[in-house]
NUZA-619806 format. One line per 5 residues: number of its first residue (from 1); their letters; for each residue z, x, y of C-alpha. Coordinates in steps of 0.05 Angstrom, whole numbers, plus 5000, padded with zeros to 4 digits. Each point is the difference from the previous one (the first is absolute). Layout:
! NUZA-619806
NUM> a> Z/X/Y; ...
This chain:
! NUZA-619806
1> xxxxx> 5000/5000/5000; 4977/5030/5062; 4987/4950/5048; 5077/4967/4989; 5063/5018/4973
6> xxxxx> 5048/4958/4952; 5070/4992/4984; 5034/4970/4935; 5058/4966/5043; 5014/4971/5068
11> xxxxx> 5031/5049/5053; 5071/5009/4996; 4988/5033/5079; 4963/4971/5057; 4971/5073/5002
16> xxxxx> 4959/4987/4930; 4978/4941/5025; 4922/4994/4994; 4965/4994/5068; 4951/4951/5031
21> xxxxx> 4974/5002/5072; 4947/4981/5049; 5020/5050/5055; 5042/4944/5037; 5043/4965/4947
26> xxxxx> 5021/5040/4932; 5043/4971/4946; 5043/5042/4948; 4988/4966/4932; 5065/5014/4956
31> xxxxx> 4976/4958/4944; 5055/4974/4958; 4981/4936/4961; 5066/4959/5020; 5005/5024/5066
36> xxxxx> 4945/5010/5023; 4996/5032/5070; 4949/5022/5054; 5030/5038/5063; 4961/4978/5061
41> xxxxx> 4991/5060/5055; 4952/5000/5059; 4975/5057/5046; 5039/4969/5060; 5060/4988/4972
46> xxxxx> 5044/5048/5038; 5071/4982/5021; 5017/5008/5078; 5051/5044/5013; 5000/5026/5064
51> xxxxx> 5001/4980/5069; 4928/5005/5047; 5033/5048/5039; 5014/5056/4944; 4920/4997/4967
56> xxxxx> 4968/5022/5062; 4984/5073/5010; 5051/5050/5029; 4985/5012/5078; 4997/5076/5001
61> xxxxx> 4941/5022/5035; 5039/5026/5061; 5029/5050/4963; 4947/5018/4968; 4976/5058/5032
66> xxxxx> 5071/5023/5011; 5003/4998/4918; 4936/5041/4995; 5026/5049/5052; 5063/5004/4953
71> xxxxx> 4952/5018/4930; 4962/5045/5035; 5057/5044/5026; 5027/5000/4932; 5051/4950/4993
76> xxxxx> 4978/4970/4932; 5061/4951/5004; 4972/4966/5060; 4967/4944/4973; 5067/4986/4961
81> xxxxx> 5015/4965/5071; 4935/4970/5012; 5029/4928/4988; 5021/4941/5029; 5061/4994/4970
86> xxxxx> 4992/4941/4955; 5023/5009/4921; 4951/4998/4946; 4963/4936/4998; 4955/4973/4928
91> xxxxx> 4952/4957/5016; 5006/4924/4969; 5004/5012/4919; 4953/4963/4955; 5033/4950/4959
96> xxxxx> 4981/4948/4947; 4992/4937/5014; 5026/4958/4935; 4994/4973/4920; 4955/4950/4976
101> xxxxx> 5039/4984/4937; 4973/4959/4940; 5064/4990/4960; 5005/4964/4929; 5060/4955/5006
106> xxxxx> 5034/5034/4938; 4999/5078/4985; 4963/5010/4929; 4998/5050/4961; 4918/5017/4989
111> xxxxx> 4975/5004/4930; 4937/5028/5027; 4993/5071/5036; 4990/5004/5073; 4941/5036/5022
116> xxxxx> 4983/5016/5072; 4940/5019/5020; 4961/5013/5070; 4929/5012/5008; 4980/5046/5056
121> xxxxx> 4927/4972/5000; 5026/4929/5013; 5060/5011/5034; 5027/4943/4953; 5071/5016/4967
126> xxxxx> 5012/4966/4937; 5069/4993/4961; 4989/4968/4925; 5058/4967/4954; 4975/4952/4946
131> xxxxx> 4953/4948/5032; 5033/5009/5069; 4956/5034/5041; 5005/5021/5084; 4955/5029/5032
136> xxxxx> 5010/5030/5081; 4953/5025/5048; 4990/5012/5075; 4935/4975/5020; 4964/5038/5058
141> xxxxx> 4945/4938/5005; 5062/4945/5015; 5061/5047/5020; 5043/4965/4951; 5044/5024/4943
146> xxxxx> 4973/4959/4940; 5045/4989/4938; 4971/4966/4941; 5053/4972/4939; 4979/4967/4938
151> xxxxx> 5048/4975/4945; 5068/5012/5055; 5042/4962/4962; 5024/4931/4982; 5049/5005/5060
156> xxxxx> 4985/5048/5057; 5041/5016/5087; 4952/5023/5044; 5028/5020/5057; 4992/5063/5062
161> xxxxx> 5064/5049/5000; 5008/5040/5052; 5064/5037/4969; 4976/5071/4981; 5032/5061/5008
166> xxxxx> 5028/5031/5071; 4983/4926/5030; 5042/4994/5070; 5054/4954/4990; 4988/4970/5072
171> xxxxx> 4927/4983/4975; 4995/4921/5024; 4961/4966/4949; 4976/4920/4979; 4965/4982/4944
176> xxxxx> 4951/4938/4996; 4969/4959/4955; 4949/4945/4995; 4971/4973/4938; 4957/4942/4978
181> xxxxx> 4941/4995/4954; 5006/5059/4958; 4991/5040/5055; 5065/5043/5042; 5004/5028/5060
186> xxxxx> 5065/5050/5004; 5023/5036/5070; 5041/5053/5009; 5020/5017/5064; 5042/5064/5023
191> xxxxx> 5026/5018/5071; 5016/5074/5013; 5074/5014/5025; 5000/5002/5077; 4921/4986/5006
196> xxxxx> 4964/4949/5020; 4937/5019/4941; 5006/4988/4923; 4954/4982/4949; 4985/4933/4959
201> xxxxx> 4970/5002/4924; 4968/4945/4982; 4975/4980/4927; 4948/4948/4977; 5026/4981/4939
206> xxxxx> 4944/4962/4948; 5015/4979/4929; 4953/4965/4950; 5035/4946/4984; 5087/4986/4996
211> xxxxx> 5060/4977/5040; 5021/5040/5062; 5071/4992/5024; 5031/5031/5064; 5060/5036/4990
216> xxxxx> 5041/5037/5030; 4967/5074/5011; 4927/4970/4985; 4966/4956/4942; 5010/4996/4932
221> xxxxx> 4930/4982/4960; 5011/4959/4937; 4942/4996/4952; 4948/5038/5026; 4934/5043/4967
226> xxxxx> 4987/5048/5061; 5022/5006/5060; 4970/5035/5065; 5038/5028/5063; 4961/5021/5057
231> xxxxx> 5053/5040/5045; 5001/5036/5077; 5045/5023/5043; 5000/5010/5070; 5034/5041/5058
236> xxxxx> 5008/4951/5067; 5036/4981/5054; 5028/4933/5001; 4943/4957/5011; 4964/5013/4929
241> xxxxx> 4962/4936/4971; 5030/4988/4926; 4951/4932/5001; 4934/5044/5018; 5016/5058/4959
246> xxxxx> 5009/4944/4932; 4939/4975/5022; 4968/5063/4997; 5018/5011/4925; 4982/4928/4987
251> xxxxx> 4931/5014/5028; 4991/5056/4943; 5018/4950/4939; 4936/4959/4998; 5036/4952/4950
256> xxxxx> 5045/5009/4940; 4964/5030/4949; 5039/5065/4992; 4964/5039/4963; 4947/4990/5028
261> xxxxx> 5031/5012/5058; 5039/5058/4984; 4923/5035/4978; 4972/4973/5070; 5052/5040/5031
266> xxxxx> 4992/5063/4963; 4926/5012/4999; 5004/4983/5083; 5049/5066/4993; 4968/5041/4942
271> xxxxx> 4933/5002/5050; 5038/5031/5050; 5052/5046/4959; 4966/5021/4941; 4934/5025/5040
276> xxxxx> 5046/5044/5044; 5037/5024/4942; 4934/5019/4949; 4967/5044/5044; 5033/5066/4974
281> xxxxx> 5029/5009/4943; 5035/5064/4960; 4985/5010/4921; 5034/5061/4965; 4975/4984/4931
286> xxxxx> 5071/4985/4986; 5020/4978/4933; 4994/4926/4976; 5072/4990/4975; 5027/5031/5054
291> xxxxx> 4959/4950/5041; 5036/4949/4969; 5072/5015/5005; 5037/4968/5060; 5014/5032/5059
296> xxxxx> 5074/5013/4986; 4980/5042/4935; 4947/5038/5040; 5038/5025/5057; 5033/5036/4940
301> xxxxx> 4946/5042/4985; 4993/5034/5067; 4941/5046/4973; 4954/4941/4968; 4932/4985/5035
306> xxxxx> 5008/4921/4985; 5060/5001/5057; 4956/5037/5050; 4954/4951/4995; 5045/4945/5002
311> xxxxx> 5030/5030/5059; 4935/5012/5040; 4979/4930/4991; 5072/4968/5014; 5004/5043/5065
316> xxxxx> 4927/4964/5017; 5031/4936/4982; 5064/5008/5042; 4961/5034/5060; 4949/4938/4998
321> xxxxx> 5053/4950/4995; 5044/5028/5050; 4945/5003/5049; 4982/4943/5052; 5027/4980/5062
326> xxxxx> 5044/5064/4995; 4987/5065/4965; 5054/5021/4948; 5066/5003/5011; 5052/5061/4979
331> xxxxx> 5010/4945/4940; 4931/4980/5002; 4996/4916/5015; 5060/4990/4951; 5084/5008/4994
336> xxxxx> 5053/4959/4967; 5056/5020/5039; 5019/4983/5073; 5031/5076/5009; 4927/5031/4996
341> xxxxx> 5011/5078/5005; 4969/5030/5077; 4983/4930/5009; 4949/4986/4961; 4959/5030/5063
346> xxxxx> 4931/5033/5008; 5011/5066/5012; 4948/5038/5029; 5012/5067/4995; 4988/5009/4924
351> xxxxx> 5012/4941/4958; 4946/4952/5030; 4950/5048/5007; 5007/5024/4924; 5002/4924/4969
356> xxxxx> 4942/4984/5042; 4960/5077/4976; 4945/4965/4948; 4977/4947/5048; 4936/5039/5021
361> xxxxx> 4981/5030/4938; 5028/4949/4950; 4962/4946/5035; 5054/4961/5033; 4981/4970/5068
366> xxxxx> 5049/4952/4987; 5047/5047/5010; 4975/5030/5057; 4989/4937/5037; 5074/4979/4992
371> xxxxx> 5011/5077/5028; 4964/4992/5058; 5027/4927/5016; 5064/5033/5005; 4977/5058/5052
376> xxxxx> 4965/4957/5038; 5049/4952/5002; 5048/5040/5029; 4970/5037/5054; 5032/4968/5054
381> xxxxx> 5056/5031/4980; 4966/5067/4981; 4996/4992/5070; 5061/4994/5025; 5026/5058/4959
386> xxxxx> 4959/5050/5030; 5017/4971/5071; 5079/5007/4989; 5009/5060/4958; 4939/5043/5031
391> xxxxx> 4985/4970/5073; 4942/5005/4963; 4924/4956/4988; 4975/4979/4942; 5040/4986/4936
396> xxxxx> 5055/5034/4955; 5021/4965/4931; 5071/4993/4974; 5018/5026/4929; 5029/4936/4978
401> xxxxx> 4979/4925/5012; 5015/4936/4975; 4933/4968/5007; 5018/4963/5066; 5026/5053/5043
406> xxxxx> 4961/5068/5015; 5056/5030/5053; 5032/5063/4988; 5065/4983/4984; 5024/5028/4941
411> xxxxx> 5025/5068/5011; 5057/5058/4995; 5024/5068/5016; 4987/5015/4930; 4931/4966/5000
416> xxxxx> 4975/4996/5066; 4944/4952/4977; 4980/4985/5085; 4977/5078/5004; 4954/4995/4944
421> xxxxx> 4923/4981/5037; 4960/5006/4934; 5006/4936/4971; 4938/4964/5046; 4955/5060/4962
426> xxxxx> 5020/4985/4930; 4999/4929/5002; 4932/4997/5028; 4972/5052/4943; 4990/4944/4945
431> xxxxx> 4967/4966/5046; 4947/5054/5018; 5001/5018/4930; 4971/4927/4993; 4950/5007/5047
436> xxxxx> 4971/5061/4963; 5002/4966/4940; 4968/4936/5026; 4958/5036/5043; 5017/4945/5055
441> xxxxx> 5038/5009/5061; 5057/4956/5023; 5004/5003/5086; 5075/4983/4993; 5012/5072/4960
446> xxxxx> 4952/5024/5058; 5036/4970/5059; 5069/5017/4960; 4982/5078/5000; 4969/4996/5069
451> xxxxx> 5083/4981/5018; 5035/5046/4957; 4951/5057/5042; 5031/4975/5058; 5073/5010/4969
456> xxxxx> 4983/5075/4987; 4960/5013/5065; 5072/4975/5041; 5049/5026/4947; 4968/5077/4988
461> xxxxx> 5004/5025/5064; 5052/5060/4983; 4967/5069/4986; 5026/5064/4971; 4984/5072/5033
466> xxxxx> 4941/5009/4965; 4964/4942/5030; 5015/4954/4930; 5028/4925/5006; 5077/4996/4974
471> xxxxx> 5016/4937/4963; 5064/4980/5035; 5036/4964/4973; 4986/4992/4925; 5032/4989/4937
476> xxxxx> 4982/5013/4932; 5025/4937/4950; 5042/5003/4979; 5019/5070/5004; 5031/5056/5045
481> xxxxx> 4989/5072/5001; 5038/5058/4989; 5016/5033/5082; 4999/4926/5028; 5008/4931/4996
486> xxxxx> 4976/4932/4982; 4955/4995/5066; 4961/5063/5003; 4933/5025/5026; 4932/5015/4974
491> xxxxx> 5014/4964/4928; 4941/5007/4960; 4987/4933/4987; 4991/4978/5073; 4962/5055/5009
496> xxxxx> 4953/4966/4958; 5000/4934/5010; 4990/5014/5074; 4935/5046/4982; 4974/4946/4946
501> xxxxx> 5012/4945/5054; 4963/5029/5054; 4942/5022/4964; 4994/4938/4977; 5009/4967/5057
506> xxxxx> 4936/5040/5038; 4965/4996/4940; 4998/4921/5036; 5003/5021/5072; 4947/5007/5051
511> xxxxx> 4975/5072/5008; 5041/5022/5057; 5065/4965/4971; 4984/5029/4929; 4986/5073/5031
516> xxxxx> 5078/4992/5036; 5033/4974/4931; 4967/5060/4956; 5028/5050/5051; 5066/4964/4998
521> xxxxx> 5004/5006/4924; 4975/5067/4997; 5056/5029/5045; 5048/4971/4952; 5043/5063/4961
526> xxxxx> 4965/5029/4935; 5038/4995/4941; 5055/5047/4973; 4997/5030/4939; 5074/5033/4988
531> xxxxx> 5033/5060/4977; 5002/4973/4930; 4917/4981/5004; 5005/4934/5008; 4982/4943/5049
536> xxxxx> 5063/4996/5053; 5026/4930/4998; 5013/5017/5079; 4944/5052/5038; 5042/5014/5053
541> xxxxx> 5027/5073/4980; 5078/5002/4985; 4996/4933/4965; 5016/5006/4924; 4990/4962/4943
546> xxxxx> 5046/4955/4964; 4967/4999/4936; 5045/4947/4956; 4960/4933/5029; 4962/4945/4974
551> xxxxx> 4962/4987/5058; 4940/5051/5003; 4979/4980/5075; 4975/5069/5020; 4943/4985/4945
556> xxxxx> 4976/4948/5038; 4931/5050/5011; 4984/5006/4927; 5023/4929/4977; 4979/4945/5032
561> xxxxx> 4962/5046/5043; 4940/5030/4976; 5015/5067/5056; 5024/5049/4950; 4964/5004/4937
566> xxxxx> 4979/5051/4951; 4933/5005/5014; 4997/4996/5078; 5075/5041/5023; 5011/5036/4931
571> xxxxx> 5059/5037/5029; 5040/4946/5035; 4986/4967/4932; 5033/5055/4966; 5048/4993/5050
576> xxxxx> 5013/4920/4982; 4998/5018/4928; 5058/5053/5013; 5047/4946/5050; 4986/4951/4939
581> xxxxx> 5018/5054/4951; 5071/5020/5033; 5013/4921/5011; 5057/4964/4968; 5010/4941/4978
586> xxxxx> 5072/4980/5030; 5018/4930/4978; 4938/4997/4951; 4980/4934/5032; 4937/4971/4976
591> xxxxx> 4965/5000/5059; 5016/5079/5012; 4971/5021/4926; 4927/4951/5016; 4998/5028/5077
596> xxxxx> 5001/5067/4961; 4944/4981/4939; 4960/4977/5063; 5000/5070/5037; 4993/5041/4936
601> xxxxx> 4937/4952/4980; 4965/5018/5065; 5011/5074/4998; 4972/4991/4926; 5067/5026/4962
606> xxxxx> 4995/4963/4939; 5066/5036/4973; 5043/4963/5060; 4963/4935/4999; 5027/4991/4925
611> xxxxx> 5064/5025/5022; 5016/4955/5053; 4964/4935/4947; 5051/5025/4952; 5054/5012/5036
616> xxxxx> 4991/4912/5018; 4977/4980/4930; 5061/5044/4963; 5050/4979/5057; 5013/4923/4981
621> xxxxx> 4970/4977/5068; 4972/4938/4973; 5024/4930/4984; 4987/4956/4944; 4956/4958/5044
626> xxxxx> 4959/5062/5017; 5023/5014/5072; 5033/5058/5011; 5065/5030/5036; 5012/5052/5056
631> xxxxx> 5045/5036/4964; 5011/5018/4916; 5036/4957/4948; 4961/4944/5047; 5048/5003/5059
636> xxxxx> 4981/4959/5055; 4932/4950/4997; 4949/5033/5037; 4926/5000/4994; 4984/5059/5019
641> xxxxx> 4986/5038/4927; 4962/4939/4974; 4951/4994/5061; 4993/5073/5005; 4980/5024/4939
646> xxxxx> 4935/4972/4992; 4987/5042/5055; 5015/5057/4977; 4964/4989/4938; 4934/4988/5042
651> xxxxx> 5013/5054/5045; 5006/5042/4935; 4934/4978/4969; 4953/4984/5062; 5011/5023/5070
656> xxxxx> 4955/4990/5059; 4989/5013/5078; 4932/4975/5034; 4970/5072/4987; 5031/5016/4932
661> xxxxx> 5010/4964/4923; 5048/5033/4960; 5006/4999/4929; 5058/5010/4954; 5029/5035/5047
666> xxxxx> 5071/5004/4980; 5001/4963/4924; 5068/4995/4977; 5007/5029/4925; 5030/4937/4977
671> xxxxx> 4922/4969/5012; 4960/5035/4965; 4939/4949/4994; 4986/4928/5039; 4961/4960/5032
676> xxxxx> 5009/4979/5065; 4960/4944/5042; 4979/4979/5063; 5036/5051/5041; 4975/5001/5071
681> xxxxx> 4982/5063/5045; 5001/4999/5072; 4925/5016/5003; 4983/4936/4972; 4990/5007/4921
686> xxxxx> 5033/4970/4944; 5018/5044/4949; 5014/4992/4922; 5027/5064/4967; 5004/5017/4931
691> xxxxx> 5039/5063/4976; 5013/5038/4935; 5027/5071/4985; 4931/5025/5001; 4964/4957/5037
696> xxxxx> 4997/4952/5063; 4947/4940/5027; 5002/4973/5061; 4955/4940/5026; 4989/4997/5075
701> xxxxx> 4974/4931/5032; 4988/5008/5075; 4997/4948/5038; 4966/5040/5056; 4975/5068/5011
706> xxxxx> 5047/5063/5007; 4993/5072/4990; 5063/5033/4966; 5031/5065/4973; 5021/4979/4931
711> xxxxx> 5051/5042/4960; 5002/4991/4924; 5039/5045/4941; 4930/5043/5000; 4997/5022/5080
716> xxxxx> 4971/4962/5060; 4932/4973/5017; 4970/4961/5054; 4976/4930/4987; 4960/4954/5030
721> xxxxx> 5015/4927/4986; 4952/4941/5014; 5028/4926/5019; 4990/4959/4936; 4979/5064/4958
726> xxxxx> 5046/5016/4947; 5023/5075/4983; 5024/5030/4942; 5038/5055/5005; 5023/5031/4926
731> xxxxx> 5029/5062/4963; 4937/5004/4962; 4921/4998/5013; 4963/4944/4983; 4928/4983/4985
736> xxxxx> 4973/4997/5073; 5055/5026/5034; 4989/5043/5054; 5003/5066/4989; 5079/5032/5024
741> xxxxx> 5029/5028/4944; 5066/4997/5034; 4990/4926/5026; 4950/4965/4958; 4982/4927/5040
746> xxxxx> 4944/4955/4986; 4992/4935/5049; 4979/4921/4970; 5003/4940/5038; 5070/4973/5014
């Protein structure tokens, strides 16, 4: 079983749950027979829990230049004070919203086995005892959670619960219920403790034929063959319209025919989800009986191919179903637990960025749209945080957001989150990535880069002796170095973001403009390499490296840059290779060990790419359910290894830039032969790879013309692709292939 994973009984934990989602609404299957239970979350459920005035951005560019006078005389506590004074503030935490519970009336004890299933083509999660059957999914046609039950059970309560764990006692909730015909309409309504907002659930409730009585949490459903629920919840202020929004769900029924029904529903969805998730796909030639075994018993065999592949394709699954009006969260579009660990945020300086990593290449635009909502729905507030903190034009991102706000808030002398100014840069690389790949342009990433020029023209105005721009201040997450502090100057990172985002930016601009924003980013410092040969995390000379981190930030130029590589800069390459080489892993977080695989896959180390796969499959980072946790013995929910790591197997196998194809760059030993499909390059070709010990095929199907430098196991070549014209690129000559011993190609129509 690639395409789904399977468990032989329901989940004892919300965390082995199986997951459904549209990228708005997700729902937690547990799938126990008797009690049978489907946690309701939704992107914008996030609790309000501080006041307006403490989520704006901190007021500090008067003393800004007083701060940067400070640094540059060599007080490397100074930005220690750079403050406002206020304590450490989280933005609002993600919570869930409630239960829909389908409960038989008497506990049994089931002659039959359970079995759980969930199929990652469908979405549709399945739990099986005897004849009863139920059957959950999120549709991304209707934005509803769907739950299907034949055979319940002679006497069944339906009812909404909103009593899961870390739930605020102050919560004000009402329940509501209105029933006639065989058809139920149940409301649950929930008021936030000292707000004014809250959320109401609301559940159509069908059955096929019965007696429904009220009672006093919900319904109880005598008699009945199937039954259908069609649940949403939403977040509101006190005017929200229970009557419209039961409408709504009425309007989807069409009658009472619920199978019929039901199938309706799911092929509406199925169009939609399964044609996003099919277009790439991962086969190891992995062995059929470990196919088969559940996911449980697999995770115990940290070495087999058949978990690899099931991990690649859940992490597709998840990713796809996480994605919609929001990107992922840290825990992807799901939790059980009101106490969500760092909020249940988006954190943008690492976490994000890697879940969201295969959305260009493993043909995702799902996922990048929901990305790019997000940015451009917060630039307002972009905005304001370059105005405040900088005195400065243009717009700065913050490291953490809850999906409404984007102010700078969230900050500390130990992580001085409001100095770091490279967040804009990486958030807006997946979406140039997508460009490239699509080979069409987006004028809101153009008029987005066109502001985040104007940041840098106002904000790098300080220059060294020799003529060079100083980054001042700037901050390295979420690290210090040895000889300073937290705040800093000249951290590597900034360096190049500020460089990437400039060049970028005139590669947009009018001559003139584009002429002043090259000059800009070429007076930007050079890199360090240091005493030890490898690239400084900091460039400014008496900054030292604190080696024991999981963030790798000062790799930002090799990964998700494309500016050091080992064909163009061999020895700042060498250099990355040597900083990733001396690099620890500190609290062996999940997200630390991928960021790694990620780097060492560009700078084609093979050796460190296993490593760091490894280091997550070996390290118990992975849930029942198939998503994963930040930390080993799965500590804390957190999506960040089960989103990432089809990645970095793609980035192993197939790498691209809109001048260069690489392949097999990095394979990890533990893949030894594949075939992987439908990976996309951002010059505008599919590609389908096969690979062996001794030999490899690629197909290439361009969908317009490009002329590239392509790297294979055998040395490098140019090639010239045609739109529509297939290429075959293999280990091996072929009758009529061209004649390159070392890259054999032959072209056919696409």
């Amino acid at each position: 079983m690639i395409h789904g994973t399977w468990e032989p009984a329901p989940a004892a934990r919300w965390e082995d749950a199986f997951l459904a989602g549209n990228g708005r609404h997700g729902a937690l299957v547990l799938g126990d027979p008797g009690d049978d239970r489907v946690i309701v979350t939704h992107h914008t459920l996030v609790r309000p829990i501080n006041a307006p005035a403490d989520t704006t951005p901190p007021r500090l560019a008067a003393a800004l230049p007083a701060l940067q006078d400070a640094l540059l005389a060599g007080d490397v506590t100074a930005a220690e004070r750079f403050t406002d004074g206020r304590p450490l503030r989280w933005v609002q935490p993600f919570h869930p919203g409630f239960l829909t519970r389908v409960r038989r009336r008497e506990r049994v004890a089931f002659a039959a086995p359970v079995r759980r299933d969930v199929d990652f083509t469908t979405g549709l999660v399945t739990g099986e005892c005897g004849e009863r059957r139920s059957q959950v999914f999120v549709s991304r046609a209707d934005d509803v959670i769907v739950q299907y039950v034949t055979a319940p059970g002679p006497v069944v309560d339906v009812d909404l619960d909103h009593r899961l764990p870390g739930v605020p006692v102050e919560l004000g909730t009402g329940r509501g219920v209105a029933t006639a015909r065989r058809e139920t309409v149940l409301t649950l309504r929930a008021r936030y403790p000292d707000s004014p907002l809250g959320y109401t659930g609301i559940t159509l409730l069908l059955t096929d034929t019965g007696r429904t009585t009220v009672t006093a949490g919900g319904v109880r459903v005598e008699g009945a063959g199937q039954l259908l629920l069609l649940t949403r919840v939403r977040r509101h202020a006190e005017d929200f319209d229970q009557a419209r929004e039961a409408a709504d769900l009425r309007s989807l029924t069409g009658g009472h025919d619920l199978a019929a029904l039901h199938a309706r529903l799911l092929t509406r969805h199925t169009a939609l989800h399964g044609a996003a998730y099919g277009r790439v796909t991962l086969d190891l030639g992995a062995d059929a009986t470990e196919r088969a075994l559940p996911g449980s018993a697999l995770l115990r065999r940290p070495d087999s191919p058949a978990l690899l592949e099931r991990l690649f394709a859940a992490g597709r699954y998840h990713l796809l179903s996480s994605s919609g009006s929001h990107p992922p969260r840290l825990t992807g579009l799901w939790t059980g637990d009101w106490n969500t660990a760092w909020s249940g945020a988006f954190t943008t300086n690492a976490n994000l960025n890697l879940q969201t990593a295969s959305a260009a290449a493993a043909d995702l635009p799902e996922v990048t749209r929901a990305h790019a909502d997000l940015v451009h729905g917060q630039l307002p507030d972009w905005r304001d945080n370059a105005r405040a903190i900088f005195g400065a034009r243009g717009v700065v991102a913050p490291s953490h957001t809850d999906g409404v706000s984007g102010h700078t808030y969230h900050f500390s002398r130990e992580y001085p989150l409001h100095l770091w100014t490279a967040g804009a840069d990486w958030l807006l690389k997946p979406l140039l990535d997508h460009e490239e790949t699509s080979g069409e342009r987006d004028p809101r990433t153009s008029a987005l880069l066109a502001e985040l020029a104007l940041f840098y023209e106002d904000f790098l105005t300080r220059t060294g002796p020799d003529g060079r721009i100083v980054v001042v201040p700037s901050y390295s997450p979420e690290n210090r170095p040895r000889g300073g502090s937290w705040g800093a100057v000249d951290a590597t990172m900034d360096i190049a973001a500020a460089r990437h985002a400039l060049r970028a930016a005139a590669d947009r601009a009018p001559h003139a403009h584009a002429t002043r924003l090259r000059a800009l980013a070429d007076r930007l410092p050079p890199y360090r390499i240091n005493d030890e040969g490898a690239l400084a995390e900091w460039a400014r000379p008496g900054l030292g490296d604190r080696y024991d981190h999981r963030h790798l930030s000062h790799l930002y130029p090799v990964w998700p840059l494309d500016e050091i590589n080992p064909y163009d800069t061999p020895e700042l390459a060498a250099a990355a290779g040597r900083a990733l080489e001396l690099r620890g892993g500190e609290n062996d977080s999940a997200h630390g060990h991928l960021h790694h695989g990620l780097v060492a896959a560009r700078l084609g180390d093979a050796a460190r790419t296993e490593d760091a796969l490894a280091r997550v499959l070996a390290g118990d980072h992975f849930h029942d359910s198939l998503m994963s946790a930040h930390y080993p013995a799965r500590d804390v929910y957190n999506a960040d290894a089960a989103h990432a790591l089809p990645a970095l197997l793609v980035e192993a196998l197939v790498q691209s830039t809109p001048e260069r194809l690489v392949l097999l760059p990095a394979p990890p030993a533990r893949c030894p032969r594949g075939r992987l499909t439908g990976v996309r390059t951002r010059f505008g070709a599919r590609v389908d790879l096969t690979w062996s010990p001794v030999t490899y095929r690629a197909v290439l199907r361009p969908d317009r013309d490009a002329e590239i430098d392509l790297r294979t196991p055998a040395g490098a070549t140019r090639l010239v692709l045609r739109a529509g014209e297939a290429r075959t690129v293999s280990s091996r000559p072929r009758p009529g292939a061209e004649e390159d011993p070392s890259c054999p190609v032959r072209s056919a129509p696409a």
